[in-house]
Each structure stands twice: as C-alpha cells, then as structure tokens.
N, C-alpha and C positions, 0 to 999 in steps of 0.2 A: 868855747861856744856858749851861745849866751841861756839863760834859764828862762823858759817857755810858762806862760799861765795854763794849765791843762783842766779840762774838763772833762771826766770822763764817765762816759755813759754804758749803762751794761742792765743784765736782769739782775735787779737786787734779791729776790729769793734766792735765785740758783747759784748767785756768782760772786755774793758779797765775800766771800774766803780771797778770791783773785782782786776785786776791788783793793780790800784791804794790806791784801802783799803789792800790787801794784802801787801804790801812793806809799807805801811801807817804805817798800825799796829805793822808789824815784825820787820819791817828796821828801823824806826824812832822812834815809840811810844815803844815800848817794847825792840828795839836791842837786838833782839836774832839774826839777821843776817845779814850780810852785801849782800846791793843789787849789781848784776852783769849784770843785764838786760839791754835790749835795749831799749831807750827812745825815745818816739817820733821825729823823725826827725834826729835820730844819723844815721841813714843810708839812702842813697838816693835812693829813691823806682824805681829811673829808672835805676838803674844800671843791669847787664846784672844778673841772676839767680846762676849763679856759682860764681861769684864775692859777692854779697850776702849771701851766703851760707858760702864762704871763711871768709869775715869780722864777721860774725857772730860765727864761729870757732875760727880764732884767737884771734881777741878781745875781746870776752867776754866769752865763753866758755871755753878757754883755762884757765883765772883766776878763773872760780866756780868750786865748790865741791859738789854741788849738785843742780840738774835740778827741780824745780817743774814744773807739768803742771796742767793747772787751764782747767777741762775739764767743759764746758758749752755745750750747743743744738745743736754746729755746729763747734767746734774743732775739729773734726775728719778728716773734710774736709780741713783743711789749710796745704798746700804743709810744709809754715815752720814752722806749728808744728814738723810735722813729719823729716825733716830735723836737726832742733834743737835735738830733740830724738835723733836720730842716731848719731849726733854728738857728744851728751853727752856719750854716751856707747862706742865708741870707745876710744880703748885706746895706745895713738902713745908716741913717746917720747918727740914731742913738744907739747902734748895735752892729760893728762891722761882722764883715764874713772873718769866720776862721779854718785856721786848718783843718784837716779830716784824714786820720787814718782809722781802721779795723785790726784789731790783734787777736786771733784765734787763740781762743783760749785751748789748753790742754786735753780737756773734756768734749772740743768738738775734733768729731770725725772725717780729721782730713785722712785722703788716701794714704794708699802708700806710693804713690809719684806724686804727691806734694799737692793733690789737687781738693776744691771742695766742690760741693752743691751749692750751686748760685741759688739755688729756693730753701736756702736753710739759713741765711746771711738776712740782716735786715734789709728789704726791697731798695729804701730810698737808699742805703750805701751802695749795695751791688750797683744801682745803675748810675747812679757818681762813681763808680770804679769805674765801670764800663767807660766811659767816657775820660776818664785819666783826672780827674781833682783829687781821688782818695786813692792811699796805694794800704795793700794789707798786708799782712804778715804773722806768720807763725809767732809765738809765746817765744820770747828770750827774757833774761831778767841780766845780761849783761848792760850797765850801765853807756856804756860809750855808744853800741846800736841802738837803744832803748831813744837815746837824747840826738842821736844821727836823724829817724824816723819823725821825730818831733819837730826838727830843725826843719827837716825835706816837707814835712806837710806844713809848718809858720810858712816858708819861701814861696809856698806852690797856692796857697791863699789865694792869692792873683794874679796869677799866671793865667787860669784856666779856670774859667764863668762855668761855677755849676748848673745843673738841670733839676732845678726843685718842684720839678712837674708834677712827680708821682703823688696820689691823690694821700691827704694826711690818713693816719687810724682813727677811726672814732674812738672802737674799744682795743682791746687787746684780742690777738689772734690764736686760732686753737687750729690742731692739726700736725701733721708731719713735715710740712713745706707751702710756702704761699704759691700762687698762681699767677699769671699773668691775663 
C-alpha cells in the first residue's frame, strides 16, 4: 500500500503528547506516512488570523492527501481545527481536496457501546461524517489499520462532494458542546 502525505490536525495544548506518538509511530517507527504538519513554532502565532489560515493552506495542506484529526475533550472548540477542515475539503486548482478522517483520542469519552456526542466532535467533521466523506474511529496504534484508514479516506477524496457549508470560527469556542 502506497505511503500517504498526512496532515494532521488536533488541539495543540491538550493533545500534543498523542500528536507526537501519532507521526512517532506512523512517520518514523513504521513509515506508512509521510508527515505534513505544522510544528511547533513553524508559524508565528502573532500573526494576523487570515494570514495564518493562508500559510497553513498553502504550505502544508496544499502538499497532503489526507487530513487526520485527533479528536480529544476539547477539539471541537479550536477555531483552527475547524479551519484546517474546511481547508482540507475544498478543492481549487492550487489546492486539491483531501482525504478526511477523525480518530478519537483516548482521553475522549466514548460510551461504553462504542458511541459519542456528535456536539463534542469538531462541527464541520461531524457533518462531513454525517454525510459519508469522513469515517472515524477509535485510537489504535496498529500500523496496517492505522495506513488501512489512510488509504480508505486518499480513495474516498472523490468519490463523495463534501458539504463545506457550516459557517467558519472566528475565535475559538468555549463551553461543554456546540449547538446547532
């Protein structure tokens, strides 16, 4: 199976420990994919929100083929998750669409019959899941499902026209769940 450019999106406060096991594992210890992410300090956090958004589309999004996002207790709420999202599903001639899956991190509380809170997930995934372009899944660190899931969202790119309707974040969001 062929190795995928991955971009992966998540809250860097909460989550960087699974960030860093995640490309740990994939990128280096097992290369099933080459990392496309943003690293600590590649972009300067005072720069103005659209310029941000711009650097993060053209230089690094514009090179992957498929977005993960590592959904933990409070991803939902980060303006650029949900920016990256919408980034990734569009698809321009300088910047095709890519894939899109969600991997529940550890730390979120799925039930115990395998289920979550569709308002604790970042909005714009849930409703690209809702609609079948993005598939999610529980936290495994076995390589062959890991690059399986990668494969299945490269393929499914376009197949199925996302719905990039949902209105962007200005800021980042506070609270226990979004609303509709």
């Amino acid at each position: 199976m062929q190795r995928h450019k991955v971009f992966v999106s998540y809250h860097h406060a909460n989550d960087q420990h699974y960030r860093n096991l995640f490309e740990g594992l994939f990128a280096n210890h097992y290369d099933i994919m080459v990392s496309k992410s943003v690293q600590i300090g590649e972009i300067d956090s005072n720069l103005n929100a659209e310029t941000i958004r711009q650097k993060i589309r053209d230089e690094y999004l514009r090179d992957s083929t498929v977005t993960v996002v590592l959904i933990g207790t409070q991803t939902w709420q980060r303006k650029h998750v949900d920016w990256e999202i919408g980034s990734c599903i569009r698809d321009t001639r300088l910047n095709p669409r890519s894939g899109l899956l969600g991997i529940f991190l550890p730390s979120y509380p799925i039930t115990s019959d395998n289920k979550f809170n569709p308002y604790t997930i970042p909005p714009r995934l849930y409703k690209i899941w809702e609609k079948g372009f993005a598939k999610l899944y529980n936290w495994n660190t076995n390589p062959h499902i890991v690059q399986s899931w990668i494969h299945e969202a490269f393929l499914n790119r376009d197949k199925v026209i996302p719905d990039n309707s949902f209105s962007s974040f200005v800021d980042n969001r506070t609270g226990d769940r979004w609303y509709e």
